[in-house]
VOGU-3710 file (C-alpha; in Angstrom, 3 decimals, decimal comma):
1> xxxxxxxxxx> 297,852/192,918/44,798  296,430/190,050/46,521  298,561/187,108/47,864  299,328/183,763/45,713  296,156/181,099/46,943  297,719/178,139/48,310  295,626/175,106/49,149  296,407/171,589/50,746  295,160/168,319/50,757  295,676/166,912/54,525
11> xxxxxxxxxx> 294,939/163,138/54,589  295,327/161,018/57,770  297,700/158,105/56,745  295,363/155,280/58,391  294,066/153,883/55,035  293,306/154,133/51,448  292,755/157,053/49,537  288,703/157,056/49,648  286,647/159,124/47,045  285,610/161,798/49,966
21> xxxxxxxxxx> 289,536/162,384/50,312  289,850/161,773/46,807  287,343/164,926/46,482  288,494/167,408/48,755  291,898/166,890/47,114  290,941/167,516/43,797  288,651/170,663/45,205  291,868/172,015/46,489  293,928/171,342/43,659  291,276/172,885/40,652
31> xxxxxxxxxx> 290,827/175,822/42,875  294,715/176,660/42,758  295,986/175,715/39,606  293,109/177,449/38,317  294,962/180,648/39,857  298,035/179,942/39,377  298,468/179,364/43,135  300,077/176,322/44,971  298,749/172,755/45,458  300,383/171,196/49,000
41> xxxxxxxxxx> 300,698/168,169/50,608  300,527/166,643/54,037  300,211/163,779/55,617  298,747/164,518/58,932  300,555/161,078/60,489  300,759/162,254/64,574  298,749/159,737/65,446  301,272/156,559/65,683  299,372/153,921/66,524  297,406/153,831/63,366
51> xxxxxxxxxx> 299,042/155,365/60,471  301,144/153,186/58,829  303,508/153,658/55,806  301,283/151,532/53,460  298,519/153,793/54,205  300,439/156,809/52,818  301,704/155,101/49,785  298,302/154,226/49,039  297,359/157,902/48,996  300,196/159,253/47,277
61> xxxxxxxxxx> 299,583/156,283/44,744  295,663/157,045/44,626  296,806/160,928/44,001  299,112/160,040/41,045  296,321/157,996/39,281  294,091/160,680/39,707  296,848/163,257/38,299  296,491/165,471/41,024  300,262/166,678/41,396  300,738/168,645/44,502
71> xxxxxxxxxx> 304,281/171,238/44,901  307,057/171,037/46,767  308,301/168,097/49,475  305,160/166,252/51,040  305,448/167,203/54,185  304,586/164,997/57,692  302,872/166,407/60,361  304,681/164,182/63,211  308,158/165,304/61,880  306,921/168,852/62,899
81> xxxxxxxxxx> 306,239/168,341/66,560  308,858/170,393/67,990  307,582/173,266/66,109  303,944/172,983/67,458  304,899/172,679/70,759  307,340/175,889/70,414  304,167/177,477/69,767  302,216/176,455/72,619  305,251/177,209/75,146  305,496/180,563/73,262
91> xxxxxxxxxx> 301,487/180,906/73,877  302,058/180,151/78,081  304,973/182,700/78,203  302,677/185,154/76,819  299,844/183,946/78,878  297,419/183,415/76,659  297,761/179,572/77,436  298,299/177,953/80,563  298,990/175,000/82,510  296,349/172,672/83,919
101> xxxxxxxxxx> 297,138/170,018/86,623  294,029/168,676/86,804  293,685/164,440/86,341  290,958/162,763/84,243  289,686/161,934/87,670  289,162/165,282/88,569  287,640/166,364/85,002  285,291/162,789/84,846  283,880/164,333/88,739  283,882/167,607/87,032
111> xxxxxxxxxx> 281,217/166,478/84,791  279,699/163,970/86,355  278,266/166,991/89,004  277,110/169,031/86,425  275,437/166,193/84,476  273,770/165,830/88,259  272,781/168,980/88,348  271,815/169,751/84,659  274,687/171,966/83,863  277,432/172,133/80,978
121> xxxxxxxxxx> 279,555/169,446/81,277  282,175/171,664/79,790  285,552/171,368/81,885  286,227/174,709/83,478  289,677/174,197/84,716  290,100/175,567/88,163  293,976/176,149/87,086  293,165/179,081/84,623  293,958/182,175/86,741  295,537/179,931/89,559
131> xxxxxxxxxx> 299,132/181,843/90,856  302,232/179,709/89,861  303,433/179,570/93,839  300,597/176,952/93,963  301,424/174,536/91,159  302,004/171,283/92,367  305,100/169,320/91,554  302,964/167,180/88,633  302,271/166,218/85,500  300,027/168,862/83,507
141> xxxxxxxxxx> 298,983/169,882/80,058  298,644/172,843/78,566  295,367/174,873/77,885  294,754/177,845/75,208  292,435/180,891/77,404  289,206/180,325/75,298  287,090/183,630/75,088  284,400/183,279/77,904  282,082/186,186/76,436  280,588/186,837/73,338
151> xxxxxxxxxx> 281,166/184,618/70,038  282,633/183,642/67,444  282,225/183,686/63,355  282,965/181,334/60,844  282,751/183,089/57,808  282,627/179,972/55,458  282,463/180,238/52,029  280,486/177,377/51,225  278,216/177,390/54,804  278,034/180,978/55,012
161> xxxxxxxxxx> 278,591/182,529/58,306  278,378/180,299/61,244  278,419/181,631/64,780  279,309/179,755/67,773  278,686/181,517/71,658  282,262/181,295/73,078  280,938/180,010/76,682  280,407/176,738/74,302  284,608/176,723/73,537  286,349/174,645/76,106
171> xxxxxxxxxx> 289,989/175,928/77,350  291,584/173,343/74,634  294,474/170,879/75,523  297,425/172,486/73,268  300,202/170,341/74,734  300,156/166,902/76,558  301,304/165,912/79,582  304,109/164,331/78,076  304,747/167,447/75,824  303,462/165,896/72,469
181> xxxxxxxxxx> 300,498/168,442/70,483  297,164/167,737/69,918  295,960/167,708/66,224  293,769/170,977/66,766  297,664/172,384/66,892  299,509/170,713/64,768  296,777/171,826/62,195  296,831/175,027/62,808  300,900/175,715/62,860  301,051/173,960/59,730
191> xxxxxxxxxx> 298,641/175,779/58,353  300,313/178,896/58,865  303,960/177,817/58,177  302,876/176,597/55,040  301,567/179,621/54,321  297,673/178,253/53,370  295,761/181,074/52,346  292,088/178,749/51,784  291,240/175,404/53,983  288,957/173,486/51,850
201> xxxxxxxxxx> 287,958/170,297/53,238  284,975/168,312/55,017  282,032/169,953/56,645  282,476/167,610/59,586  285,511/169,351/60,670  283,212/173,002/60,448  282,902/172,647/64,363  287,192/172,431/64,677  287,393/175,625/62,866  285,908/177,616/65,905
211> xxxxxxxxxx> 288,272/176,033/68,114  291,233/176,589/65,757  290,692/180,028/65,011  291,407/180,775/68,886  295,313/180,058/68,255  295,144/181,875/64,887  294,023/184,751/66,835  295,932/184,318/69,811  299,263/184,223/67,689  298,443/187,089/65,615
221> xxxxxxxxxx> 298,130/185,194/62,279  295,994/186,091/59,787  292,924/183,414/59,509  292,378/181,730/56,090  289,380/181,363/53,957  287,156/178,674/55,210  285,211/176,228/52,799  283,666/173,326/54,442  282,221/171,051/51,751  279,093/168,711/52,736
231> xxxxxxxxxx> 280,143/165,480/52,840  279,112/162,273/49,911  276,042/160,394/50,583  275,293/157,218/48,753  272,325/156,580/46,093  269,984/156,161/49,034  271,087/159,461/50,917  272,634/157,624/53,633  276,172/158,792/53,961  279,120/156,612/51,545
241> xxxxxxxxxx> 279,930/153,519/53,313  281,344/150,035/51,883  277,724/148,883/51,304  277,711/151,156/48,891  280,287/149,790/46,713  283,835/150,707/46,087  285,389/153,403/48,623  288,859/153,395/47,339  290,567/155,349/44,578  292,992/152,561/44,084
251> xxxxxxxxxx> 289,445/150,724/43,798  288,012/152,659/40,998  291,470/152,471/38,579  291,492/148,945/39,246  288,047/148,624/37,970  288,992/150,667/35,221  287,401/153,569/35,205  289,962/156,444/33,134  291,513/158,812/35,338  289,817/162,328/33,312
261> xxxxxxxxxx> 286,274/160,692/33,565  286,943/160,275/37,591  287,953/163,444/37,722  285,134/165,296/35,888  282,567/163,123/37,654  284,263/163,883/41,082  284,077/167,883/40,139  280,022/167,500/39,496  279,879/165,912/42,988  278,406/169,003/44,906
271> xxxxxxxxxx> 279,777/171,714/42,594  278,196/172,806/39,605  279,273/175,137/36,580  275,645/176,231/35,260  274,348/173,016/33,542  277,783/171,821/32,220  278,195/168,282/33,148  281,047/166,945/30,860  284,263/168,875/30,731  288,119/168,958/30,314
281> xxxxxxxxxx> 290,602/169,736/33,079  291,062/173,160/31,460  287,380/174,061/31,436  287,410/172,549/35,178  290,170/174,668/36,710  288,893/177,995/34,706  285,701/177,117/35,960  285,764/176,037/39,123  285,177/178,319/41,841  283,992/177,984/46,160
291> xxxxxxxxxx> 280,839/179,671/45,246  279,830/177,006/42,829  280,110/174,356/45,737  276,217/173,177/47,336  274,768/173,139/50,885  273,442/169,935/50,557  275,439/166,533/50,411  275,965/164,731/46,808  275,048/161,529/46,218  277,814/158,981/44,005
301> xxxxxxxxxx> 275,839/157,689/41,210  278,135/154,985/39,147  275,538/155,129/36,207  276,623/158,893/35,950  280,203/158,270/36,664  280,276/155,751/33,690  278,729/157,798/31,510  281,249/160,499/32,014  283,914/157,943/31,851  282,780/157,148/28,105
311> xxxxxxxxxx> 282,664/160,464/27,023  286,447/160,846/28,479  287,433/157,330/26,805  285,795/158,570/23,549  287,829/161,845/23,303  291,062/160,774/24,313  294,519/160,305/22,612  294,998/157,116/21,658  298,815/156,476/23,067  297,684/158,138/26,589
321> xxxxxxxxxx> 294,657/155,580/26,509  297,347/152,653/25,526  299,447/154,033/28,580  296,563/154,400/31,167  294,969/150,786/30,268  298,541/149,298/30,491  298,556/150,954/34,020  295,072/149,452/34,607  296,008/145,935/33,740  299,004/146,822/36,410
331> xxxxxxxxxx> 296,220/147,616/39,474  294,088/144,877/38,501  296,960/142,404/38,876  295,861/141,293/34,900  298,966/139,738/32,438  300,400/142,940/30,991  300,204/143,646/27,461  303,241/142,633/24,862  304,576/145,238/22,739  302,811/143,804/19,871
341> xxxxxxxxxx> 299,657/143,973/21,993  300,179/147,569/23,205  301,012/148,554/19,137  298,243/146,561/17,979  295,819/148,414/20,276  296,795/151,035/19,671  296,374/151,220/15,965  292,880/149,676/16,850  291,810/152,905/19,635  290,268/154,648/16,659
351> xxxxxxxxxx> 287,219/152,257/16,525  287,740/150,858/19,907  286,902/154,147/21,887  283,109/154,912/21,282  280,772/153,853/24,038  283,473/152,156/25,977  282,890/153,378/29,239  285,486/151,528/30,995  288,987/149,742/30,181  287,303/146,500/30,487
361> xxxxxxxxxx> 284,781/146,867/27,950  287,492/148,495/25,818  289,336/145,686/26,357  286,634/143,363/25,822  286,290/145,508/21,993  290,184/144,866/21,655  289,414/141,308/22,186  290,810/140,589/18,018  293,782/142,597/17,993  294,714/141,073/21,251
371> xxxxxxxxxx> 294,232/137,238/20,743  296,750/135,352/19,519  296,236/132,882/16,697  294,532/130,007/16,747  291,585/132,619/17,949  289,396/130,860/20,505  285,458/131,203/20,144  282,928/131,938/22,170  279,870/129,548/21,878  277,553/132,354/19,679
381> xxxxxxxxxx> 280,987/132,660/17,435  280,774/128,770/17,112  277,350/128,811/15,881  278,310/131,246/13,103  281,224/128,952/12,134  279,469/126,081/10,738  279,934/124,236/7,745  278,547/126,582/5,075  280,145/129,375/6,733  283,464/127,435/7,006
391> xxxxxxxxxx> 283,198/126,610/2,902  282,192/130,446/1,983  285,594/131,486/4,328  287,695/129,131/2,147  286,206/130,314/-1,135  286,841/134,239/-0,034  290,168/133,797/1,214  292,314/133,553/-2,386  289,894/136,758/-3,764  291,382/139,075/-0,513
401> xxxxxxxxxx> 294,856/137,859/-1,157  295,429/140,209/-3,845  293,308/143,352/-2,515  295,223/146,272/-1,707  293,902/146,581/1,600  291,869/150,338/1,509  288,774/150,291/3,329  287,070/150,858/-0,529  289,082/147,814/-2,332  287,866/145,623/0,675
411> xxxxxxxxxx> 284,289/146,532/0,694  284,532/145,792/-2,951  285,894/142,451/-2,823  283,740/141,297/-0,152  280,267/142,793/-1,203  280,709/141,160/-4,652  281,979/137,789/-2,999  278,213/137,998/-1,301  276,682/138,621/-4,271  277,930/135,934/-6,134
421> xxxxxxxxxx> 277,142/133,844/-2,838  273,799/135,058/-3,699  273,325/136,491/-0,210  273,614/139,663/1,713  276,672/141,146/3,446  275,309/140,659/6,741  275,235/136,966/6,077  279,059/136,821/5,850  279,303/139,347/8,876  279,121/136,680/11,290
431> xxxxxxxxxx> 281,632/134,111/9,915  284,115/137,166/9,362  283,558/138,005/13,036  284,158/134,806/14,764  287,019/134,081/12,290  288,855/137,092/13,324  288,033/137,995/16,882  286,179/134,650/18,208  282,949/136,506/18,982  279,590/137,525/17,475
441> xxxxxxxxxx> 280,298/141,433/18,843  282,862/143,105/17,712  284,101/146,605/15,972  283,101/146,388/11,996  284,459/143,694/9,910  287,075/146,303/7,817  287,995/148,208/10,900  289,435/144,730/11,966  290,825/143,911/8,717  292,246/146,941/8,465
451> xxxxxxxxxx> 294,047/146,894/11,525  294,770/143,021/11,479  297,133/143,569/7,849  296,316/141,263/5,419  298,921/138,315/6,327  297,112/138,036/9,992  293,588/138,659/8,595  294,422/135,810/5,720  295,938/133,755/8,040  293,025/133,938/10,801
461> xxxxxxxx> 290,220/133,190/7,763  292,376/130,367/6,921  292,322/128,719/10,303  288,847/129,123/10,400  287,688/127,626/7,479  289,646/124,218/8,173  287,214/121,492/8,871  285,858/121,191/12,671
//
């Protein structure tokens, strides 16, 4: 029987959540619910100066949006120090590490000869094999014993297997001078602890997995899967930067973009299932698997991520949409919705969801269930609220007052009020439209009607057909 899969999502708390993060995480977190395995978190915060608490709220907040719920206690690296450095004290008492009281003087003339004389400038520290009765009362670190022969194989499930010569692996710094762990450590020992049976993250840590595997196999511990995903490149190929528009999760939900749509379109980037490009969360974690993932680097293509994003809006249940946009209006810092906003839209979803591919143009659709009499209109609903339109409004308002308000009694009633106009439908389309949602765009006439009631419909029709 072959142990549970546990995954993690290790984010550096020194700013937002950004969609490269954003997609390892949800990498790690389709690949073990999909096996009924663990989904951890930690915040990888040793580095003091610049992680801040704002920065891990952010990602925690950029996680929840995304849904991406992770098990057990997040945990923080720095909290753990005492534990990595019990490791490397245990590694020098075994001697497989040792300590190095070389300076940075000593190292930077170290390498400035051999750039002189065209060798490796890799530090060869002249402490390795040195007997303890001549260690100097000083300051030193302490070093892992790299392997000076042979190599060593990264058998990566995304990058195949990559081989690095071991006379190319410095003797790394475990422990500082002032007995604080390096990342390359603290990585490692969590890691393990955690019990992290598959390391899915960035290619450009593929290098760090060489020198990480030396304390794996120095301690005896088992080494986990490796899956080093190519990183996101921009529409141009170049890799993501700001230029390229919105980096932030936080960014994306503010913009209002639906968290299932982010998610699908974040899957597609550099994995593939076949030719499958929209798809459910189910069909994603029974799907998704490391040998799906590309070589090359993706490119983020918003016309494709909106796209998705309709399909998502189009499907979804209508009270989850109401809660998601209410959360939207939230991250946007918009006026939140009243209850008879949130109810009204709701009620209205049904012909409010097709081919809106974000919560603004949704929104935008909502426009007459949301406004609040006397309707404002836009300068095209103006137009289609002149005089003859006002006088045909006044004329059709006592004939709806006593239809029983079906879709069928109301196409009735208003089809024969345009033929006794002596016109066409469409010509009392646009007077209906500005009337009742103050713009020449809208969902159909008896959709709105429908989900106005009659006293609000009867009421807006009135207002419009009072003299300008």
């Amino acid at each position: 029987m072959t142990d549970p899969v546990v995954t993690r999502f290790a984010p550096s708390p020194t700013g937002f959540l950004h969609i490269g993060g954003a997609r390892t995480a949800l990498f790690n977190w389709l690949y073990a619910r999909g096996r009924g395995g663990k989904f951890l978190l930690r915040i990888e915060d040793t580095d003091r100066a610049r992680s801040t608490p704002e920065a891990t709220a952010a990602i925690l907040q950029g996680l929840s949006w995304l849904g991406l719920d992770h098990d057990g206690e997040v945990i923080s690296q720095f909290e753990r120090a005492d534990r990595h450095a019990e490791v490397a004290l245990q590694l020098l008492a075994e001697g497989k590490a040792y300590k190095c009281f070389s300076t940075q003087e000593e190292i930077e003339a170290f390498r400035e000869q051999a750039r002189a004389e065209g060798k490796s400038t890799l530090f060869r520290s002249p402490w390795r094999d040195a007997d303890p009765s001549t260690f100097p009362d000083m300051p030193y670190v302490i070093r892992i014993k790299a392997p000076q022969d042979g190599a060593t194989v990264i058998r990566d499930r995304v990058q195949g297997d990559v081989t690095i010569r071991n006379d190319q692996l410095d003797d790394m710094v475990l422990l500082r001078s002032e007995g604080t762990p390096v990342y390359m450590l603290a990585v490692v020992v969590d890691d393990h602890d955690m019990g992290v049976t598959h390391v899915i993250r960035g290619d450009d840590h593929l290098n760090n997995a060489a020198r990480q595997m030396m304390i794996y196999d120095a301690m005896g511990w088992t080494v986990p899967v490796w899956a080093h995903i190519p990183l996101i490149h921009g529409p141009d190929g170049k890799k993501l930067s700001k230029r390229h528009g919105a980096l932030g999760a936080q960014e994306y939900q503010a913009m209002g973009y639906p968290a299932a749509g982010m998610r699908n379109y974040l899957a597609r980037l550099g994995w593939s299932h076949g030719d499958d490009e929209f798809f459910t969360d189910a069909q994603a974690q029974e799907w998704f698997d490391l040998d799906g993932i590309g070589k090359s680097p993706a490119r983020f293509d918003m016309k494709k991520l909106e796209n998705l994003c309709g399909q998502h809006v189009a499907i979804g249940d209508d009270a989850a949409l109401r809660h998601e946009i209410e959360a939207y209006l939230v991250a946007a810092g918009e006026p939140a919705l009243t209850q008879g906003q949130g109810d009204g839209l709701e009620r209205a979803m049904y012909c409010l969801k097709d081919r809106a591919r974000t919560f603004p143009e949704l929104l935008e659709k909502a426009r007459f269930v949301l406004a609040q009499r006397p309707v404002e209109c836009d300068e095209k609903a103006l137009k289609a609220l002149d005089e003859e339109a006002r006088a045909m409004l006044s004329e059709l308002t006592p004939q709806l007052q006593n239809a029983s308000w079906s879709r069928d009694d109301l196409e009735a009633v208003l089809n024969g009020f345009a033929e006794a106009q002596g016109t066409k439908f469409g010509k009392l389309a646009g007077p209906l439209r500005a009337a009742l949602a103050g713009r020449a765009v809208t969902p159909s006439v008896f959709d709105m009607m429908l989900v106005l009631g009659p006293e609000e419909t009867l009421a807006r029709l009135m207002d419009a057909a009072k003299p300008a």
